[in-house]
N, C-alpha and C positions, 0 to 999 in steps of 0.2 A: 460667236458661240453663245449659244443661251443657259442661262444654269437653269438647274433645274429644282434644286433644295430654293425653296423661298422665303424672302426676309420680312419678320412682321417687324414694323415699329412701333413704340411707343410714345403716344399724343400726347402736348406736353409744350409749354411757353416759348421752350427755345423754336419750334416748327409751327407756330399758328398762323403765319402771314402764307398766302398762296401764293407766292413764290417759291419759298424753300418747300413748302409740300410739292410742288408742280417738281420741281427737281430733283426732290427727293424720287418718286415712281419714277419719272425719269433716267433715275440712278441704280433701279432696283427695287427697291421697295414694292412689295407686292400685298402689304393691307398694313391696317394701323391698328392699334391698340388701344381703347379709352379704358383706362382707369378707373374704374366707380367707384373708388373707396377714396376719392379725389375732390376738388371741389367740381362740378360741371356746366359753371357760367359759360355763357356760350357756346357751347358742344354745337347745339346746330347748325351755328354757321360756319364751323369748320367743318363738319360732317356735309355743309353745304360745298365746301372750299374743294372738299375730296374729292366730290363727283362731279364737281365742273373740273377738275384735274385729271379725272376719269376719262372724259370725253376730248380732252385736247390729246391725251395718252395710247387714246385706243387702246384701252388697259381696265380689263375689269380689276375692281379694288376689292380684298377681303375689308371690314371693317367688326373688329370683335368686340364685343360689351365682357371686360371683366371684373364683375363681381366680388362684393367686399367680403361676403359671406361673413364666418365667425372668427375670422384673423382678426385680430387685436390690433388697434391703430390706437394710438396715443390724439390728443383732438387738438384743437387750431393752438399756434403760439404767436405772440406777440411781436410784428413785421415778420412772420412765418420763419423764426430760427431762434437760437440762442447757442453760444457756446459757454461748456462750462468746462473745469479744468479738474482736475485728478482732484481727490480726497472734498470737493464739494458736494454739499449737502441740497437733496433733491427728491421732491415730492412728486409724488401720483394722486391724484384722489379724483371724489366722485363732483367735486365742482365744476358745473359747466362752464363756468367764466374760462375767457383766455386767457392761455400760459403763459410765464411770465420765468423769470430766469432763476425762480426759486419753487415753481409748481407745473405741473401740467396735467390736464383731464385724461381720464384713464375712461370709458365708459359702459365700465363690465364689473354689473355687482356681485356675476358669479366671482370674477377673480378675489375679490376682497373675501368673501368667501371659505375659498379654497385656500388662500395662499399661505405661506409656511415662512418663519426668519429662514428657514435651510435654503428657500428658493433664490433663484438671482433672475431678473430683470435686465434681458437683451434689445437693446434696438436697434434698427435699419438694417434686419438680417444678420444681428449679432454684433455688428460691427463695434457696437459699446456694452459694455457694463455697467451695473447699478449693486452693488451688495445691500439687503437688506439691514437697515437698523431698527426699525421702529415700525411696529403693524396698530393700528388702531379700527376701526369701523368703519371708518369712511376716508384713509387716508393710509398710503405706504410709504414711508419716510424710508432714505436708500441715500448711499456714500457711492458716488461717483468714482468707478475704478478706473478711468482715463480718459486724458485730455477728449473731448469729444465737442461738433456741433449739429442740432437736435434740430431736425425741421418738424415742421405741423405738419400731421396727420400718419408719420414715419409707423412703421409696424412693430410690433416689438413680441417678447417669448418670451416662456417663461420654460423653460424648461422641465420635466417632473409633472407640469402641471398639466392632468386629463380634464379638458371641458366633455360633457356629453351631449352633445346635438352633432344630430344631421341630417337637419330640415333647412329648406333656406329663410334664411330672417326676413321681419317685415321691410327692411331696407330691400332685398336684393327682391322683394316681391314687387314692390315700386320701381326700383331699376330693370327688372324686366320689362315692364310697361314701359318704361321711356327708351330702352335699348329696340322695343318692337316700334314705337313711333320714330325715330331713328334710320328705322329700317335695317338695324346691326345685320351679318348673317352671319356671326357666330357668337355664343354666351359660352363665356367661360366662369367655371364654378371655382372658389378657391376653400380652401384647406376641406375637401371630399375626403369620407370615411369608408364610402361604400357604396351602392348605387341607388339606395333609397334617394338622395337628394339627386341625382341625375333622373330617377323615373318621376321624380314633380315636377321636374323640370320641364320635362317634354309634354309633360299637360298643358304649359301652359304657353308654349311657343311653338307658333306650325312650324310644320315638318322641312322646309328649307331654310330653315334656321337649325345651323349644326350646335352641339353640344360637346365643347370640352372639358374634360376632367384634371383640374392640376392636384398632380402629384407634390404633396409637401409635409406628409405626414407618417409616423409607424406603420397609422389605421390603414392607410393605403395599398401601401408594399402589402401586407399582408392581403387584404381583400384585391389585387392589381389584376388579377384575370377577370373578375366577375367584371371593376369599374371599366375595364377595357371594351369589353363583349358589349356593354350597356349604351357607352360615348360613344360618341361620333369622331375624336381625335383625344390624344391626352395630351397633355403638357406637364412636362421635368421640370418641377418651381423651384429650381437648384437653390437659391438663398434660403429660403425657410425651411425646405428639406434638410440642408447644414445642419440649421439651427436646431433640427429635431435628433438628424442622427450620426450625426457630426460630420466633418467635410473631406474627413478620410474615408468614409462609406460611399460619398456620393457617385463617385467615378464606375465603381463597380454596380451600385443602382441602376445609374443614367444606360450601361451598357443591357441590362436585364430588362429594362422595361424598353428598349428598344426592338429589342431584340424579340420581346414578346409582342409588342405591337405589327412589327413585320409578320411574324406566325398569322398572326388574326386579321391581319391587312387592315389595319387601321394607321391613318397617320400619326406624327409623332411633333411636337415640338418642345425642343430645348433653349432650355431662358433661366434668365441670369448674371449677370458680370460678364457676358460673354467678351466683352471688350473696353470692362471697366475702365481702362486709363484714361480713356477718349473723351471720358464729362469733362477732362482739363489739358487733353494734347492732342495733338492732332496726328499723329503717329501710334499706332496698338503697339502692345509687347511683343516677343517671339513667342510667350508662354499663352498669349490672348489668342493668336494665329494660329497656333499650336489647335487650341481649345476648338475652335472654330473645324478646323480640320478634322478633328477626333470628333467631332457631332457627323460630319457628314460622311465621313469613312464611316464610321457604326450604321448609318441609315435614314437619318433621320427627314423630314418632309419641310421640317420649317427652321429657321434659327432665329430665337427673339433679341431685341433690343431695348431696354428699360430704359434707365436714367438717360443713359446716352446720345437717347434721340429727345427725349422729353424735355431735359435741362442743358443737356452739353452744349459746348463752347461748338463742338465741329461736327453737325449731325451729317452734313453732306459729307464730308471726309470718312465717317464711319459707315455708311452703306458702303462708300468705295469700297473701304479697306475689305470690307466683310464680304464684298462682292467678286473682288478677286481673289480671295483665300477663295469661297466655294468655286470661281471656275477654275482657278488650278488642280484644288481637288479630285474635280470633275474628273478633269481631262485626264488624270491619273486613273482613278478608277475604270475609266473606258478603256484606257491604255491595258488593266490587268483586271480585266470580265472575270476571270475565274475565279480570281480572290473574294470577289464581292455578290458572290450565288446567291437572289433572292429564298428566304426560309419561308415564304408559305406554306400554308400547309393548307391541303385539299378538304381533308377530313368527312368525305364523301359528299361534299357538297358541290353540287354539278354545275351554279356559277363559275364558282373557284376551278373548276376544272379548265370550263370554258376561257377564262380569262390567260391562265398559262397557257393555253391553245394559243391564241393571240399572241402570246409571249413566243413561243415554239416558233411562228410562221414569221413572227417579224426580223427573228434570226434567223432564221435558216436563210430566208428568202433578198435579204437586205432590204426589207420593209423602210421607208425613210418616214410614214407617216402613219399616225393610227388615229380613226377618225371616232368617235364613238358619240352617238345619238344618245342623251341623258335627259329626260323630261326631269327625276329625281334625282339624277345625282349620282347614282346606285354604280348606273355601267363606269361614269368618268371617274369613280371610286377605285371599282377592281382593274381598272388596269392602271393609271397610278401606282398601286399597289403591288402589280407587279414588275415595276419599275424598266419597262420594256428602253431598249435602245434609242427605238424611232421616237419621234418629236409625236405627244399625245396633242389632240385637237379633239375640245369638249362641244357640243351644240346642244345647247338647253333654251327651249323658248320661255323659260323662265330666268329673267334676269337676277334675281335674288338667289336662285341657285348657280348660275353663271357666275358671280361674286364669292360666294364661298368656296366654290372648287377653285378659284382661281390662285387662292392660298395652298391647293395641295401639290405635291412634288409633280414635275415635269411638264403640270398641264398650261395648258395656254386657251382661255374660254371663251367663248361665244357665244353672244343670246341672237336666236335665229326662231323663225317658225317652226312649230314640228313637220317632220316629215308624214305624210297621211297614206303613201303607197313606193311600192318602190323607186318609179320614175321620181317622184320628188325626189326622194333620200339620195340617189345619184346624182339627180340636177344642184341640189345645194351641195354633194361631196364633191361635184369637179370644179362648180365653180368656187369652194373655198381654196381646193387644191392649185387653182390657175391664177386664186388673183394672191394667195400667201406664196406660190413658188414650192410648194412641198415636196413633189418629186422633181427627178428631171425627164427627159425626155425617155418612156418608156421605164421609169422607175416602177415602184409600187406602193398603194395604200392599204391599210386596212379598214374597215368599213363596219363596226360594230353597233348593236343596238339590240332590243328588246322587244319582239312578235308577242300578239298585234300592234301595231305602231300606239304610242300614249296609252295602251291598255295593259300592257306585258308588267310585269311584277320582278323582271331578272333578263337579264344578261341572256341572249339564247341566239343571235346570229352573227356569224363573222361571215365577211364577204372581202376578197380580194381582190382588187381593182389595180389596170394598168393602164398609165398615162399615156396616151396616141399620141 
């Protein structure tokens, strides 16, 4: 059985050798995640690594560029760690030299700035404390509130504290250009206030390069319909989100902005601790499975993985794990259809109609396969979206878009020639149908795309075909 929610990973020392990548996709994995607010020596020869894994896989790969944006990262420390202990004494400042067990670079003059003795100083998503003692000009002197160990480049919050931007920084303007040499097919934006930094964004990366919004901020929730309507996917930044609006809110968020992305047929991904234990066991919680299960009951298109693939001890064991929570899930959900009624909503717009048409004929009819012709993207989008039963089959002659969709719920992509008339579009639908196995004898497909062929702008023919 194939699942259908898909796993992103995140890139990262413990997975750089192409092996463990190659069995990672192997395992499930269905795109990776770089890091840009990371160091990125050598990126491109794992980004090489992928796509020769790609090809032994027969598996297109997502690959997303995420952006440091205006998150706040603490800068390099010395053998990249330090541990310090409860009631030690511990400096931020504006010195670029490397940290050291008594200092580390901070390198945000608005914060020095703004900051207040009332404020407290979080890092790694809260996980430590800092109380301040001593504020000066160029330097935050702060008491250590628990045993903690502090890596280079770790994120940190301040709570109280409003920076005001929402343009992308010179950095993430540079990292766009190396994520497009790259050839990433997704930018993900971090700590987004609204969709001003999503409409610069798409200025400056073509159009089969999708754009996601991570959710990690007040600013967001509040503006979350517009940033939705705008992206191409959003993503649940659950740790920094905590850290904003504490981690008893989240649960009820994570379910609201799911639940609004399914309305608008945009996909969804949740990330975070999903299976924290695993950077040191090889075994998840009940409460981690748990977690996992409750993403994909709600709806969600992707499930991410940070540390756990990046640095842990058992990257291959945590796809497992996380691989068979989703197909148990699955099988549940399929098991009780009625529980799990997709909410889109039509809102007089005559794709969206189209596309629950599709949904309508695939049930009623016991549709096994849904085939849909995507030059952009658009068609293998809305039916995705509507989360139809049968097994979705993407055909985009563009490979960069093949790659991105290959990250969204259900689908399974292919980069093929366009079709130019009908005889073709049949000729490449039976023969993908006969050499994948899609129906059985005399089952049925469906056959979607966009009149005139490569010229259509939406979603506009469904065709239902049966296997002789």
């Amino acid at each position: 059985m194939d699942k259908k929610v898909k796993i992103l990973a995140t890139l990262g020392p413990a997975i750089f050798e192409k092996n463990t990548i190659n069995n990672l996709i192997h395992a499930g994995v269905d795109g990776f995640r770089i890091n840009f607010g990371h160091n990125l020596t050598g990126i491109e020869k794992i980004v090489k690594i992928i796509r020769d894994c790609e090809k032994t896989n027969t598996k297109h790969v997502a690959i997303v560029a995420d952006l440091q944006g205006i998150k706040f990262r603490i800068g390099k420390i010395q053998d990249n760690q330090i541990s310090l202990k409860k009631e030690d004494i511990f400096s931020f400042d504006l010195n670029k030299k490397i940290g050291s067990q008594s200092r580390v670079h901070l390198p945000y003059l608005e914060i020095f700035r703004k900051i207040r003795k009332k404020n407290k100083i979080l890092i790694d998503d809260g996980k430590f404390v800092f109380k301040i003692k001593k504020l000066s000009k160029n330097s935050i002197e702060t008491i250590c509130q628990n045993d903690c160990t502090i890596r280079s480049f770790k994120s940190i919050h301040i709570p109280g504290l409003e920076v005001d931007f929402d343009s992308l920084t010179t950095k993430d303007k540079r990292d766009i250009q190396i994520a497009k040499k790259l050839n990433c097919n997704w930018i993900a934006l971090s700590y987004v206030k609204n969709s001003k930094i999503i409409q610069q964004t798409r200025k400056l990366v073509p159009r089969d390069v999708g754009i996601i919004a991570k959710i990690e901020n007040k600013s967001a929730i509040r503006n979350i319909k517009d940033i939705i309507i705008n992206s191409d996917a959003i993503m649940v930044a659950r740790g920094d989100l905590a850290v904003e609006i504490g981690a008893n809110e989240v649960p009820h968020v994570q379910l609201d902005i799911v639940k609004k992305c399914s309305e608008l047929g945009k996909p969804v991904i949740i990330a975070t601790q999903m299976l924290e234990s695993m950077i040191e066991n090889n075994k998840p919680t009940r409460a981690e499975i748990n977690d996992v299960g409750t993403s994909v009951f709600q709806g969600t298109d992707v499930v991410m993985l940070s540390a756990e693939t990046a640095v842990g001890k058992y990257p291959l064991q945590v796809i497992q794990a996380m691989k068979k929570t989703i197909l148990s899930t699955e099988k549940y959900k399929k098991e009780n259809i009625n529980l799990f009624k997709n909410k889109t909503q039509i809102n007089h717009e005559p794709v969206k109609a189209i596309a629950l048409a599709i949904k309508d004929i695939a049930y009623n009819i016991k549709v096994e396969a849904i085939i849909a012709f995507s030059v952009s993207g658009n068609t293998a989008r809305l039916v995705s979206a509507i989360r139809p039963s049968a097994k979705i089959i993407t055909i985009s002659p563009n490979i960069n878009t093949s790659r991105q969709l290959s990250l969204l719920w259900g689908i399974t992509s292919i980069t093929n020639k366009d079709a130019k008339n009908w005889k073709q579009m049949m000729e490449i639908s039976k023969k993908i149908i006969k050499n994948r196995k899609l129906t059985t004898h005399g089952g049925y497909a469906i056959i979607t795309a966009g009149l005139p062929f490569g010229k259509s702008k939406m979603t506009n023919m469904i065709r239902l075909h049966q296997l002789k």
